[in-house]
C-alpha positions as CSV (number, residue, x, y, z in Angstrom):
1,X,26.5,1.1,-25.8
2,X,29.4,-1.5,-25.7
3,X,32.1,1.6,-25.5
4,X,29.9,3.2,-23.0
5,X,29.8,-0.7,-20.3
6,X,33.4,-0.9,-20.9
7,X,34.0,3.0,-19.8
8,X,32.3,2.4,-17.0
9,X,33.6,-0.8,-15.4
10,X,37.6,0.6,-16.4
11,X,36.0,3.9,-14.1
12,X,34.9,1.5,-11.3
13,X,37.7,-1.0,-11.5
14,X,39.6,0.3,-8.1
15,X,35.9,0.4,-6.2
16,X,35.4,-2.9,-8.0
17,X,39.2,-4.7,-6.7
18,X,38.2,-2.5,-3.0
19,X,34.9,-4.1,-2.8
20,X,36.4,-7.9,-3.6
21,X,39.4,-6.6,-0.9
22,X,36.9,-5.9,1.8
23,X,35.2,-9.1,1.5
24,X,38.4,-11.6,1.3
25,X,39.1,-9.9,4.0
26,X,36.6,-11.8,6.1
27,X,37.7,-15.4,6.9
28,X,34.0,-17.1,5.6
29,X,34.5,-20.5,5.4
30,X,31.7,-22.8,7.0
31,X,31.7,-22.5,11.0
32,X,29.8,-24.2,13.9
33,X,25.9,-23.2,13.7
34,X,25.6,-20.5,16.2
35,X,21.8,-18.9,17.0
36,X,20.9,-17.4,14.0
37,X,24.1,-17.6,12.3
38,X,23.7,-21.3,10.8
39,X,26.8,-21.2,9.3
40,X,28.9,-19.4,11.9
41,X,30.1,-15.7,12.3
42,X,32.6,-15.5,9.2
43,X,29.5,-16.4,6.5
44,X,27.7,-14.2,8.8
45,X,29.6,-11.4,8.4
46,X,30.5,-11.6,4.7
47,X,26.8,-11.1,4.3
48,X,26.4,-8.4,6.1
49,X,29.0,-6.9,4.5
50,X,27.7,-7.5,0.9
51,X,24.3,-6.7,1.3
52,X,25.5,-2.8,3.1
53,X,27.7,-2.8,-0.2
54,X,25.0,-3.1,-2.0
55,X,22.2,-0.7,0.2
56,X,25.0,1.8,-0.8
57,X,24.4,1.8,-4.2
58,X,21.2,2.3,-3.6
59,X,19.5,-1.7,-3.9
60,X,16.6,-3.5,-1.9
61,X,18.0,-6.4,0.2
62,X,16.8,-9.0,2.6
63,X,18.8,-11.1,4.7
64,X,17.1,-14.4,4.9
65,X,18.7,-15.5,8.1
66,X,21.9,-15.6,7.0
67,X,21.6,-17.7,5.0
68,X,21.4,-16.0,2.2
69,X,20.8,-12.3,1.1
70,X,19.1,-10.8,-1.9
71,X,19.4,-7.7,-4.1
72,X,16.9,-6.3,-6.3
73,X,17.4,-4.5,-9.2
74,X,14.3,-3.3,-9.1
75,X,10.2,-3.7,-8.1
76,X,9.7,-5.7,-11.2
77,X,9.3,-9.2,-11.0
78,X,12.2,-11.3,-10.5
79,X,12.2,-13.3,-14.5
80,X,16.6,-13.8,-13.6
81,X,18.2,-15.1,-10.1
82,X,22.0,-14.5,-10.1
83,X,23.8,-17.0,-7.6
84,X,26.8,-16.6,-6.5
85,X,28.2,-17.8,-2.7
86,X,30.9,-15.7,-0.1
87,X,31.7,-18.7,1.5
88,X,34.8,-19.8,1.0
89,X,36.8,-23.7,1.2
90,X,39.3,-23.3,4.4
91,X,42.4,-20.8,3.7
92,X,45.1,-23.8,3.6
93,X,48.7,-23.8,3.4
94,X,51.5,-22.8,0.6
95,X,50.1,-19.4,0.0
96,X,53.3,-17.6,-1.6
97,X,52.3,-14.8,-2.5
98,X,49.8,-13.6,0.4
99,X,48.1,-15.5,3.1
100,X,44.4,-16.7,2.0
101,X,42.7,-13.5,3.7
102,X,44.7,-10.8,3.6
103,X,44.2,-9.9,-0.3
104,X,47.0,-8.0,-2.6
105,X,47.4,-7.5,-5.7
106,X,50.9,-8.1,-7.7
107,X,51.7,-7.9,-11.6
108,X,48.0,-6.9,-12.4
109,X,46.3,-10.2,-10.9
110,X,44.3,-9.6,-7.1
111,X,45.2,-12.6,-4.8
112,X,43.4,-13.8,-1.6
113,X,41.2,-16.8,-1.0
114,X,37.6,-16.2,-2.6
115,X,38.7,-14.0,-5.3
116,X,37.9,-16.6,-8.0
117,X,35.4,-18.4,-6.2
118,X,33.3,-16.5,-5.7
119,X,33.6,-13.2,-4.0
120,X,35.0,-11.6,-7.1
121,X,32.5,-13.1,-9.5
122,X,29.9,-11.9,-7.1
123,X,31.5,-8.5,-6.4
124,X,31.3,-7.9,-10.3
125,X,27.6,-9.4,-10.9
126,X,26.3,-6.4,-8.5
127,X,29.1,-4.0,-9.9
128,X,27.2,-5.1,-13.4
129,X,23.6,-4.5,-12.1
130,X,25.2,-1.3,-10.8
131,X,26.0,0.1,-14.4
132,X,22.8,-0.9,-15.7
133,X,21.6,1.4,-13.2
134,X,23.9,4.1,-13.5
135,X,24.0,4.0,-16.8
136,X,19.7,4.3,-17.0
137,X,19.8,0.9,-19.4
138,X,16.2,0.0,-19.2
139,X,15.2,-3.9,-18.1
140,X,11.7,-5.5,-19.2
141,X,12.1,-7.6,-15.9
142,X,13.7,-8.0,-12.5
143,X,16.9,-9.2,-12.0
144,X,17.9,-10.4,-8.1
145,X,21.0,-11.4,-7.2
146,X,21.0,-13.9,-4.4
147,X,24.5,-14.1,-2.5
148,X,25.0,-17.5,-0.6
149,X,26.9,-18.4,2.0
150,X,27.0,-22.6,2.0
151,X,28.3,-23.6,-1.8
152,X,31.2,-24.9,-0.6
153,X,29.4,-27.4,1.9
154,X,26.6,-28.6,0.1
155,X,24.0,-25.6,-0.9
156,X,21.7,-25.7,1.8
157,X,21.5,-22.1,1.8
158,X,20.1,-22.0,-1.6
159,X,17.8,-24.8,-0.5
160,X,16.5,-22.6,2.1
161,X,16.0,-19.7,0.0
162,X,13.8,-21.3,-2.5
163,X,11.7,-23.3,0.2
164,X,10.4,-19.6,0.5
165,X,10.9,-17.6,-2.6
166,X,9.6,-18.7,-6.1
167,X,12.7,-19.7,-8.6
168,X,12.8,-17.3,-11.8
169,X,12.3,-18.6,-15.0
170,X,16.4,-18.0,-16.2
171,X,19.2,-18.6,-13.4
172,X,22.6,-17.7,-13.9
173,X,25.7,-18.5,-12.2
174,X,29.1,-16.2,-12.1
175,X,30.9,-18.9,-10.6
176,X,32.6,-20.5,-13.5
177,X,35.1,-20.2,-15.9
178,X,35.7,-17.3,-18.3
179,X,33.4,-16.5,-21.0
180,X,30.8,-18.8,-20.0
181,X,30.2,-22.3,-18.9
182,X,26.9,-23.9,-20.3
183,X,27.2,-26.7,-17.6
184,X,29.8,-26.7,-15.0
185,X,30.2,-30.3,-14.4
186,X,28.9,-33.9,-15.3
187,X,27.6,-36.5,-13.5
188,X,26.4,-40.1,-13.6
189,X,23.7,-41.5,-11.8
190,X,22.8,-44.9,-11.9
């Protein structure tokens, strides 16, 4: 089974590096509110974006007012959220390989702002529940991923989303290190 994952995602790899391409692309850091856009048109978009991605490959999704959207794996219930966020902090300056939203990649490694954190990670999470699918692996649960667009500015996107929708029993993040960080950061509170 482990030959078969890794056949597929090294198969999928240039759709994969497109997919993260198409949605660097988009300059999503955090805007003025605008009606029905409460984070502005570049979050917005991004989500739009990422949740036709994912109608493509054949996925339920809801856009909860922009603030975030969801994809289902499936009609079973939801027992793991994946969260990840397309927003991204401002571009910046010193880019020198590329500017922040126009993405290349050079000796192997894709550049452009929100390919670490957290388009990429996100990209790959639906490319993942994509090969479970393709590759008929069966689930005992569902599996959502939810794609935020306000990490960077506080999470009140996520907020949102779970003053409506009941939180799964496991939650997993794609927006940390490599293989896997058990807790991203500490904190004291007095």
């Amino acid at each position: 089974m482990k030959k078969l994952i890794e056949d597929y995602f090294e198969q999928n790899k240039g759709l994969m590096i497109r997919d993260i391409m198409r949605l660097v692309r988009i300059k999503s850091d955090k805007e003025e509110a605008k009606a029905g856009k409460p984070y502005g048109d570049g979050p917005a978009e991004v989500l739009a974006v990422a949740l036709e991605m994912a109608s493509e490959m054949g996925f339920k999704t809801r856009n909860y007012d922009n603030y975030v959207g969801a994809i289902d794996f499936d009609d079973q219930k939801n027992k793991l959220d994946i969260l990840a966020h397309l927003d991204v902090v401002p571009g910046g300056d010193g880019w020198s390989v590329t500017e922040p939203f126009n993405p290349v990649v050079k000796d192997g490694r894709l550049y452009g702002r929100g390919t670490i954190d957290d388009k990429g990670p996100a990209v790959a999470a639906l490319y993942a529940m994509k090969a479970v699918k393709d590759l008929n692996i069966p689930l005992k649960a569902g599996v959502r991923l939810i794609l935020g667009t306000d990490e960077e500015c506080g999470s009140s996107d996520i907020r949102y989303y779970y003053g409506i929708e009941e939180e799964a029993p496991m939650t997993f993040s794609p927006d940390a290190s490599f293989p896997v960080v058990n807790i991203e950061k500490g904190g004291l509170q007095g």
